[in-house]
GULOMAR-553740 format. One line per 2 residues: number of its first residue (from 0); their letters; for each residue x negated, y negated, z of N, C-alpha, C. Coordinates in steps of 0.02 Angstrom, whole numbers. Layout:
<atoms>
NUM	A	X:Y:Z:X:Y:Z:X:Y:Z  ...
</atoms>
This chain:
<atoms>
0	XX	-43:60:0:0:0:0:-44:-62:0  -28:-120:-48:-81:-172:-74:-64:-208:11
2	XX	-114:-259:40:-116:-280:117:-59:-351:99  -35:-376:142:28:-387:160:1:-455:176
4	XX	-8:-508:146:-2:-580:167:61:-598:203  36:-653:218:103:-699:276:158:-728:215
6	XX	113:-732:154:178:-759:91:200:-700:96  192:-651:71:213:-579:47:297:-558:96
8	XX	253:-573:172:310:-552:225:362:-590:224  338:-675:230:396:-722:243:443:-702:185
10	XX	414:-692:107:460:-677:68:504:-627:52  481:-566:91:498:-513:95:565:-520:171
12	XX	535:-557:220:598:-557:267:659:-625:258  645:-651:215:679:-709:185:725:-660:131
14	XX	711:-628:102:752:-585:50:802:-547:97  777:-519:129:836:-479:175:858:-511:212
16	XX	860:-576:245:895:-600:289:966:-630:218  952:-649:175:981:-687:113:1041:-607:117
18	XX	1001:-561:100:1064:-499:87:1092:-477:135  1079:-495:210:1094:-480:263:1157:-540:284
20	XX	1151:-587:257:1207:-640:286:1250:-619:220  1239:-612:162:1274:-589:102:1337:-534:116
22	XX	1285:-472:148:1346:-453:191:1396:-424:221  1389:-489:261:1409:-515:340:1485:-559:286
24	XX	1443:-612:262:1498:-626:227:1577:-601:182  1528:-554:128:1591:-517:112:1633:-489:137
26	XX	1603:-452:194:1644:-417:251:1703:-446:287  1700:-513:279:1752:-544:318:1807:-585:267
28	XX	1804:-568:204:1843:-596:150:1893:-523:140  1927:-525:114:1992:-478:95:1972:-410:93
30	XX	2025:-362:110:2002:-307:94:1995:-271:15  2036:-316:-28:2021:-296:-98:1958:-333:-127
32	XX	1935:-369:-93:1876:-416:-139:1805:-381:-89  1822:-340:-28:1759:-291:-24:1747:-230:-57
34	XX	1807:-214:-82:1819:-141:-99:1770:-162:-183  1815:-219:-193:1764:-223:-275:1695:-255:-291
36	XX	1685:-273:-240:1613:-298:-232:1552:-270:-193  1588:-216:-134:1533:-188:-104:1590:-88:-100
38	XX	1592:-84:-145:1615:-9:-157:1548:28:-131  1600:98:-87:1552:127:-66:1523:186:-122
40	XX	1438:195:-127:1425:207:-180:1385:309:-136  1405:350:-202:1368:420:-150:1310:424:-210
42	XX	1269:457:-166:1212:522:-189:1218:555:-163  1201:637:-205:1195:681:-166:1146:686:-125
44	XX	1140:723:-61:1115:742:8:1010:746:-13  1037:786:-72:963:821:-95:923:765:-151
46	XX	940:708:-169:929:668:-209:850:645:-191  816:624:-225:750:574:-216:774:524:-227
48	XX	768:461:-181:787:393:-198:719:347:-182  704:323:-236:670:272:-253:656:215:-209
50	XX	604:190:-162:610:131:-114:626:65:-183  688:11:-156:713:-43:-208:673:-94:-149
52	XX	669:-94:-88:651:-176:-53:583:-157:-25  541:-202:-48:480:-182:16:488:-260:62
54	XX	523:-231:147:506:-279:200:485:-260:245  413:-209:240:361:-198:265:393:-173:361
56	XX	357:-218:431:385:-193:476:429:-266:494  443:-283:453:490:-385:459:556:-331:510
58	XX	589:-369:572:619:-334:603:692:-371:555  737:-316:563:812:-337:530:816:-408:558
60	XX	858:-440:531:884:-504:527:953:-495:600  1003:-439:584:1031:-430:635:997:-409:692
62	XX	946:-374:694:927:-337:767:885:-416:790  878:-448:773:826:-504:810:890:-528:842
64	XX	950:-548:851:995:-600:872:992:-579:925  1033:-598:969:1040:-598:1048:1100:-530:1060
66	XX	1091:-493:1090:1159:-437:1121:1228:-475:1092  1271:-450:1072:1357:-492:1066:1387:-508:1135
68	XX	1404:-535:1147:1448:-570:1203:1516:-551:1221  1518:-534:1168:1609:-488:1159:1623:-456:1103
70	XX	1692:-453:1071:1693:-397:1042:1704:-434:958  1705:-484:960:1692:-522:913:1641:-530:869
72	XX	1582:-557:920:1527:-548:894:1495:-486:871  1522:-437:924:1496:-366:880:1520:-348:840
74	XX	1601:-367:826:1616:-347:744:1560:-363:685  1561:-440:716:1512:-459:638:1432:-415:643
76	XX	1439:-416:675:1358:-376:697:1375:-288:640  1408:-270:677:1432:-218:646:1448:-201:584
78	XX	1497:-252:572:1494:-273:498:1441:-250:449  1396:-302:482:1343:-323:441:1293:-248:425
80	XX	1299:-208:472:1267:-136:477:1289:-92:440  1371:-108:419:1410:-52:380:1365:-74:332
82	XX	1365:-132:300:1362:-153:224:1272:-112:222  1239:-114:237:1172:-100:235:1178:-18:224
84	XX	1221:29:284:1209:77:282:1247:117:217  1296:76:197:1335:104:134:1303:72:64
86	XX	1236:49:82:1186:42:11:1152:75:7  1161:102:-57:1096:198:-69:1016:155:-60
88	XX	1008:74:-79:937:74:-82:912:56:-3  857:124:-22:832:123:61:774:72:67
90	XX	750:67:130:701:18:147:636:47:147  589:23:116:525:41:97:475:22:150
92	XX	483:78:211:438:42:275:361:74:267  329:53:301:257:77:307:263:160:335
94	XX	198:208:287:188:264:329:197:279:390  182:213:437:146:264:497:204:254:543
96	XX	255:232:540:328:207:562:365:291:553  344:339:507:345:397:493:315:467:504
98	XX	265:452:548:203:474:562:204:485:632  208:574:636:205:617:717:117:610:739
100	XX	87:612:673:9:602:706:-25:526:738  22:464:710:20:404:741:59:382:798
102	XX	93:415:790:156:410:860:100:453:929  82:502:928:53:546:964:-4:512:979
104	XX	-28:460:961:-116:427:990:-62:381:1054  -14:350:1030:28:306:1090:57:351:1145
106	XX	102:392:1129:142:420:1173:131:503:1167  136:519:1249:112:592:1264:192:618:1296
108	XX	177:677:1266:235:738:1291:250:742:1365  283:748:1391:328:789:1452:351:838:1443
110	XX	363:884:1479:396:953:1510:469:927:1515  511:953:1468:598:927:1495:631:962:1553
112	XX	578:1017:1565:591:1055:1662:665:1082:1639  689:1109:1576:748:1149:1571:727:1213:1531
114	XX	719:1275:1571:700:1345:1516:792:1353:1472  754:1402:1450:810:1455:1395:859:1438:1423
116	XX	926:1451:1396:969:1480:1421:1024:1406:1478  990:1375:1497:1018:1325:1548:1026:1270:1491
118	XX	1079:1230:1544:1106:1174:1511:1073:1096:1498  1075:1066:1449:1053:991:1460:1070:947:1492
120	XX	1032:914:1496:1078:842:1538:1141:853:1511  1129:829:1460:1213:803:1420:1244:865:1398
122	XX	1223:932:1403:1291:964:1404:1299:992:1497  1263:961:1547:1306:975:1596:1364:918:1594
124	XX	1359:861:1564:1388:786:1601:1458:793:1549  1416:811:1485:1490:808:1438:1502:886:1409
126	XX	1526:939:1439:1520:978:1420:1582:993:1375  1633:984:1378:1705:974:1339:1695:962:1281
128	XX	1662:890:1294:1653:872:1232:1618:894:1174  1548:926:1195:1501:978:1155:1549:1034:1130
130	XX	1583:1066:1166:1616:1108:1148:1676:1129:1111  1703:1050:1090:1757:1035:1065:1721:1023:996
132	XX	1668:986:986:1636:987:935:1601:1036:892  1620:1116:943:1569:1174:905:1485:1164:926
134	XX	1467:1097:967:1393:1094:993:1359:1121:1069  1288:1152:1022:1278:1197:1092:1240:1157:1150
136	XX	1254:1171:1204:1253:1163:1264:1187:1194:1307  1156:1254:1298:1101:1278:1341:1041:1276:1283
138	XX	982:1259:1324:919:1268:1298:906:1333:1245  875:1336:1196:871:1381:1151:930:1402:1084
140	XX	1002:1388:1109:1068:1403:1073:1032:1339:1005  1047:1381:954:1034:1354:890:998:1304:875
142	XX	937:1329:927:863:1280:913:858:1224:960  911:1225:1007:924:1162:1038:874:1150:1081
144	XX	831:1097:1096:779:1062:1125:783:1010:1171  759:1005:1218:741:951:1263:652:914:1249
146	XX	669:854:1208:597:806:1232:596:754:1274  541:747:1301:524:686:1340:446:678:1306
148	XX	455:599:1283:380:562:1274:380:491:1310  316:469:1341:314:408:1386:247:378:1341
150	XX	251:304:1375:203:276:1366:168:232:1396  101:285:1434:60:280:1484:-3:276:1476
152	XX	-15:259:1432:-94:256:1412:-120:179:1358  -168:178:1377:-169:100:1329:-178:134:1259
154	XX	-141:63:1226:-158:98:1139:-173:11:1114  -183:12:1057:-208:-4:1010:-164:-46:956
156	XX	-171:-123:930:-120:-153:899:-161:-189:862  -191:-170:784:-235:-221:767:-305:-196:767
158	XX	-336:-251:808:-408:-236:829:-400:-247:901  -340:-269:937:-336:-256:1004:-307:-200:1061
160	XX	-335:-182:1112:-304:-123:1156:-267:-173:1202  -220:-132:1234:-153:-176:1268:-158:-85:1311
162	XX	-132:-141:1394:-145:-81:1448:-59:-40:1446  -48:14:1465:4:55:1458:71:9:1480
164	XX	126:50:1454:206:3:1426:263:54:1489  223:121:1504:266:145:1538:335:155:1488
166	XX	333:134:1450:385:172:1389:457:241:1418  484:247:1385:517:332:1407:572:347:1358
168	XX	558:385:1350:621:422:1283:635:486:1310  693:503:1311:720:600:1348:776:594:1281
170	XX	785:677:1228:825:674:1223:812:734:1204  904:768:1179:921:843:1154:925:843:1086
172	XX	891:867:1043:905:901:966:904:948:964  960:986:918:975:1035:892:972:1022:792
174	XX	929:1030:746:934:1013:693:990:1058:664  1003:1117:689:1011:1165:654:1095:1160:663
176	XX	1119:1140:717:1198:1117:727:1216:1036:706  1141:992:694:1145:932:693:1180:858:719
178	XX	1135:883:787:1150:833:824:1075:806:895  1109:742:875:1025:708:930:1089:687:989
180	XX	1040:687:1053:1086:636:1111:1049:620:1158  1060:532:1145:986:501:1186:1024:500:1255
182	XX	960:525:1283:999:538:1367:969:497:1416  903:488:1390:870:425:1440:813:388:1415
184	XX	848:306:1399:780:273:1356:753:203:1391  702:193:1369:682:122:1430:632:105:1350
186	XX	633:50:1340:603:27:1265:524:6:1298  468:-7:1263:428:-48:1263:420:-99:1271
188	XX	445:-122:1201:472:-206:1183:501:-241:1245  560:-199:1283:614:-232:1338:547:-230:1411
190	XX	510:-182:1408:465:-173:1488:428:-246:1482  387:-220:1416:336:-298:1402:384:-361:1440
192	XX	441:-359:1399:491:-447:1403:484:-459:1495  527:-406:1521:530:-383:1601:488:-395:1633
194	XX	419:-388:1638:353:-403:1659:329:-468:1631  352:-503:1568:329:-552:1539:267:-562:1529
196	XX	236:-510:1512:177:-489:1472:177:-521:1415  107:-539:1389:114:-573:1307:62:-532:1277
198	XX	104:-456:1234:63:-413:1224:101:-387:1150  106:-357:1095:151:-330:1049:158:-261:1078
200	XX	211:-226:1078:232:-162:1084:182:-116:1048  190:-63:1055:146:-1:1015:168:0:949
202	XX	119:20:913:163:15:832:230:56:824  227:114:859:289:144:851:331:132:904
204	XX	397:100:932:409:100:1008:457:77:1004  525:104:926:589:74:929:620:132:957
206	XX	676:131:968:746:186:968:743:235:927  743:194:863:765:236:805:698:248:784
208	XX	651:234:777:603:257:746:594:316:795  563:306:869:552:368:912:586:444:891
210	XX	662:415:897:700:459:873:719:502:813  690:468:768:673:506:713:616:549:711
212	XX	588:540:735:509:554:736:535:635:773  552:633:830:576:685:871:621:732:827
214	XX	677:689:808:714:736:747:673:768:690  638:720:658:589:760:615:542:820:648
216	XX	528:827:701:478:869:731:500:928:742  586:910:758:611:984:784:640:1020:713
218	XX	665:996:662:662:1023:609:602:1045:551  561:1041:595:497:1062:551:499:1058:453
220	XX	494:1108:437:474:1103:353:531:1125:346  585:1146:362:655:1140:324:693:1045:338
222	XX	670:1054:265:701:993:217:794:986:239  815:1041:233:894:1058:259:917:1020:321
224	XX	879:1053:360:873:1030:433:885:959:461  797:945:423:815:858:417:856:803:392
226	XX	894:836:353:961:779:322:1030:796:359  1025:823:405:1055:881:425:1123:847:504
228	XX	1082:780:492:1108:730:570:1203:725:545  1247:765:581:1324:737:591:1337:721:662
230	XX	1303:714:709:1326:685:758:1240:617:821  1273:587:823:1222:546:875:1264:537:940
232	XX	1238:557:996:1271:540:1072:1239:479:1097  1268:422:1108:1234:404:1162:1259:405:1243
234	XX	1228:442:1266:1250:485:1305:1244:413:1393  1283:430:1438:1295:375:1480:1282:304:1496
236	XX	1315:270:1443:1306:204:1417:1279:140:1488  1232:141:1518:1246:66:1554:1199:7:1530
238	XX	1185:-9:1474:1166:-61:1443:1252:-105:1456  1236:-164:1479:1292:-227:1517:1342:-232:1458
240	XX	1287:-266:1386:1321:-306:1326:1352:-249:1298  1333:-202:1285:1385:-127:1274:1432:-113:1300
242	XX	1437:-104:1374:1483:-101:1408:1542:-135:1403  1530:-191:1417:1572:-244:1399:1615:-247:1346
244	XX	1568:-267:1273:1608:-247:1224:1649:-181:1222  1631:-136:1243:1659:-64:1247:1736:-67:1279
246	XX	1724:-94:1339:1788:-102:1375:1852:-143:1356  1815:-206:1312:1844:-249:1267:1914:-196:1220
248	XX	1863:-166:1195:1867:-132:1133:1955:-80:1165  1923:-52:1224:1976:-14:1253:2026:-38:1278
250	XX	2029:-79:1308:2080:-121:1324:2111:-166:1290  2113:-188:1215:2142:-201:1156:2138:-276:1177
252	XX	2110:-311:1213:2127:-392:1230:2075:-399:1269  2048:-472:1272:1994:-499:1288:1984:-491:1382
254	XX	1920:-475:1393:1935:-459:1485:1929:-521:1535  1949:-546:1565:1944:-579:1628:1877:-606:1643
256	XX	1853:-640:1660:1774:-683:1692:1777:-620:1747  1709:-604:1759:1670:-539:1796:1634:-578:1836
258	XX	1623:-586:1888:1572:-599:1944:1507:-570:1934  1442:-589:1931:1384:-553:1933:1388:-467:1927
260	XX	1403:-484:2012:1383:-413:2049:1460:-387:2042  1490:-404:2031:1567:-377:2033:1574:-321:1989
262	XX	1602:-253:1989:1595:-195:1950:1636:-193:1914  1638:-157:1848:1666:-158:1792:1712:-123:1812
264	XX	1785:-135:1789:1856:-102:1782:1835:-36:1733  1841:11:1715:1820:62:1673:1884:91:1662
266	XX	1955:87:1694:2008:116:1712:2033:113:1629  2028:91:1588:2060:86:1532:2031:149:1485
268	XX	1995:155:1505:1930:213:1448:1948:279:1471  1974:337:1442:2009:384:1426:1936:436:1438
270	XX	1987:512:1477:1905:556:1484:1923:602:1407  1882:650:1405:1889:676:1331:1953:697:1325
272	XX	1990:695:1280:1970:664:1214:1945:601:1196  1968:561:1249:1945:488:1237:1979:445:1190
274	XX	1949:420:1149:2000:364:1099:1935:361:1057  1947:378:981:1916:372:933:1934:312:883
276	XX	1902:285:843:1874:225:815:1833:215:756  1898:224:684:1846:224:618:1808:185:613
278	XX	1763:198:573:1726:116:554:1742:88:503  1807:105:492:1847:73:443:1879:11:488
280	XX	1880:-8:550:1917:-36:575:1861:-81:613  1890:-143:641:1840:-166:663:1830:-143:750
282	XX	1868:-121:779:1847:-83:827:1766:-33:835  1789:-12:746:1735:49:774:1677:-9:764
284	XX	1677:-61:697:1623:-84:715:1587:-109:764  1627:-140:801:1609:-184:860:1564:-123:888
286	XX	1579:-65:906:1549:-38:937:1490:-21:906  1472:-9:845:1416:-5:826:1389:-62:828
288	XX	1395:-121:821:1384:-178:831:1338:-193:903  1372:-159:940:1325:-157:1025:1260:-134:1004
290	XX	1207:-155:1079:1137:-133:1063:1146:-43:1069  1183:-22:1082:1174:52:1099:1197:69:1030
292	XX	1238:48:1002:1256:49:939:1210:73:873  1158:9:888:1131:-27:848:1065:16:823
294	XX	1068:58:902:1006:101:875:1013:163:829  1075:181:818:1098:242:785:1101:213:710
296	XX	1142:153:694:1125:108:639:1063:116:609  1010:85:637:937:76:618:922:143:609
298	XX	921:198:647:901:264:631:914:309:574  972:289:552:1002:299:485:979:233:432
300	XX	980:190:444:971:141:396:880:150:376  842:129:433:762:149:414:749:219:378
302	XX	769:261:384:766:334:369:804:374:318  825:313:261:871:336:198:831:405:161
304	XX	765:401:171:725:437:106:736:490:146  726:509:201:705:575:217:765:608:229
306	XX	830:562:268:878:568:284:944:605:254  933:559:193:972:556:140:1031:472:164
308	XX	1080:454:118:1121:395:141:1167:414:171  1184:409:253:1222:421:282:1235:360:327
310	XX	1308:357:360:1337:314:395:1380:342:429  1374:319:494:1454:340:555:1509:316:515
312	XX	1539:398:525:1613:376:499:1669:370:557  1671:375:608:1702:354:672:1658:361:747
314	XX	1680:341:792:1633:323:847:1730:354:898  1682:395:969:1728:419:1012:1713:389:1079
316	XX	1726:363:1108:1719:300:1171:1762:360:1231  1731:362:1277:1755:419:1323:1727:416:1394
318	XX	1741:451:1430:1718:445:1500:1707:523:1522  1648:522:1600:1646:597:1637:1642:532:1698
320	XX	1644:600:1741:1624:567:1822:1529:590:1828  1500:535:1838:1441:547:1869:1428:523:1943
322	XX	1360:527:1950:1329:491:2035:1270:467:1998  1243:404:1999:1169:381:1985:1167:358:2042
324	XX	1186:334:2109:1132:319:2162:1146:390:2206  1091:415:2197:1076:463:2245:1080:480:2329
326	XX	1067:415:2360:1076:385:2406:1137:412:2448  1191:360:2400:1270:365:2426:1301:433:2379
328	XX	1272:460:2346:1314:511:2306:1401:500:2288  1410:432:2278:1472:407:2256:1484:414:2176
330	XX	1540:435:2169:1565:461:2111:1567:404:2071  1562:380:2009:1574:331:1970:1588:362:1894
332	XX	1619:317:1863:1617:328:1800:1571:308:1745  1561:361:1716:1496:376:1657:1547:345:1581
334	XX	1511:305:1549:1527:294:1479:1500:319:1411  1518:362:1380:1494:386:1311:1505:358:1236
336	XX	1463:360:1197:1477:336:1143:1454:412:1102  1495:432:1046:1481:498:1028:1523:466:952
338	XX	1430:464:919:1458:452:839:1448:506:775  1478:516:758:1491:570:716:1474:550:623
340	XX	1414:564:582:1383:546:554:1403:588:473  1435:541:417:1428:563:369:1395:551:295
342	XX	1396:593:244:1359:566:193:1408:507:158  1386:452:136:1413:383:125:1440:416:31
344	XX	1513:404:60:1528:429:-17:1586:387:-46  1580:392:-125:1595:334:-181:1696:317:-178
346	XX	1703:257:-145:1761:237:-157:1784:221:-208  1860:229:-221:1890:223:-286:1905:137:-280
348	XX	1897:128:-356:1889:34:-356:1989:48:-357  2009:-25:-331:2099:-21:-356:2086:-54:-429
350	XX	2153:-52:-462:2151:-30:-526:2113:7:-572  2076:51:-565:2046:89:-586:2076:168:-586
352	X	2090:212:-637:2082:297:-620:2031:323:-610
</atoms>
């Protein structure tokens, strides 16, 4: 790849921000003037597709904004994610954004401390739900895996070393039933901000990139495998701006001013089955629209080539009972987002046979 001037980038993230408000725009004009202007277009699964944009590691135009505030703002957010993910041309990122042998100099393995046969996090917490879906539940059942990778060691950005991020990624893949479910993530990028360190993250140290990386690993050299993603969990939601919008979303009308410390009403959010949410609607967007959202978006959107073009075709908003303070062992309610992932296929224009 020829080296990447500051013209090269600005022009390269100036182009996608231009197709990124483009749209955001259409999206919010009629439903017959999206259908004929941004028709959803298929390839098949097994296709080679050609990189059309090179914007190098320029971060999306949507992921830089601030969390949504409500359920408004995450529509358009959301929005703006359909239109990207229902375009066959994928994004032409750098190798090593792809790369288990560059990922592995930053971040080292963990023991997920679950043998054969026993259950995951997330199929003890949501087990209904796995099972309603045909998805397996104990260690080993159709390849199913537990990883954990951290990041505890200094690495390398440039020509400079930067001291460890404490990083953490836990999650379950099964390629072979096709499904990922992030069960416990703490970003880089967010520790650095937290500490207010003035350091760049590790080259690899998104959501979606991690997570691909892991998906690619457990599907090894079947090609099958890897295009293979119909479901993403994000498995016990307490990111705030998610929440929020989430509850928004469930409760069909805007919520009340919240006190700081004052705890979220959750009473509206349904246990499985829950309440499902096309992304035909702006409900479901909004919810993809959230940062918890946002990472399942990008994971599919960065990862067209290997992937193939796929997009959530509905999102299931649901509840279990958990305990996170250990302490008081008080029951609370757990929030799920469980999106269900298909190949992006060709709408009929109106007036047309």
């Amino acid at each position: 790849m020829a080296p990447r001037t500051p013209v090269t980038r600005f022009l390269s993230f100036f182009l996608f921000a231009f197709v990124a408000l483009l749209c955001i725009y259409h999206g919010t004009q009629s439903d017959r003037l999206r259908l004929t202007t941004y028709a959803k277009r298929s390839v098949p699964d097994d296709a080679t597709i050609q990189p059309q944009l090179e914007l190098g590691t320029e971060l999306h135009l949507l992921s830089k904004r601030a969390p949504p505030k409500n359920r408004a703002e995450a529509v358009e957010k959301g929005r703006g994610y359909m239109c990207q993910l229902e375009d066959i041309k994928p994004i032409d990122l750098p190798s090593e954004l792809t790369d288990f042998t560059t990922f592995n100099k930053d971040w080292s393995p963990n023991p997920y401390g679950v043998s054969n046969g026993n259950p995951t996090e997330t199929g003890s917490i949501i087990p209904v739900a796995m099972a309603a879906k045909g998805l397996p539940i104990n260690i080993g059942d159709r390849g199913l895996k537990g990883l954990i990778y951290v990041q505890n060691d200094e690495y390398k950005v440039g020509n400079s070393y930067h001291e460890a991020t404490h990083g953490y990624y836990k999650a379950t893949i099964s390629t072979k039933a096709g499904y990922i479910s992030a069960e416990e993530n703490i970003s880089p990028a967010y520790l650095i901000a937290e500490e207010r360190k003035k350091q760049p993250p590790p080259t690899i140290s998104r959501l979606s990139d991690v997570y691909f990386l892991l998906w690619k690993e457990v599907a090894g050299k079947s090609e099958a495998e890897l295009k293979n993603i119909k479901y993403f969990v994000r498995h016990h939601v307490i990111n705030g701006a998610s929440l929020d919008v989430a509850l928004e979303v469930a409760s069909g009308k805007p919520l009340p001013p919240r006190e700081k410390d004052e705890p979220r009403d959750t009473s509206m959010v349904e246990e499985w089955p829950g309440k499902s949410y096309d992304m035909s609607t702006d409900d479901g967007k909004a919810i993809l629209g959230t940062p918890n959202g946002v990472g399942v978006a990008r994971f599919l959107i960065d990862h067209k080539q290997e992937l193939g073009v796929k997009a959530p075709s509905k999102v299931t908003l649901f509840k279990t009972t958990g305990h996170t303070n250990a302490d008081t062992n008080q029951p609370e309610d757990w929030i799920h987002f469980l999106f269900e992932i298909s190949p992006v296929q060709k709408k009929k224009r109106r007036g047309r046979k």
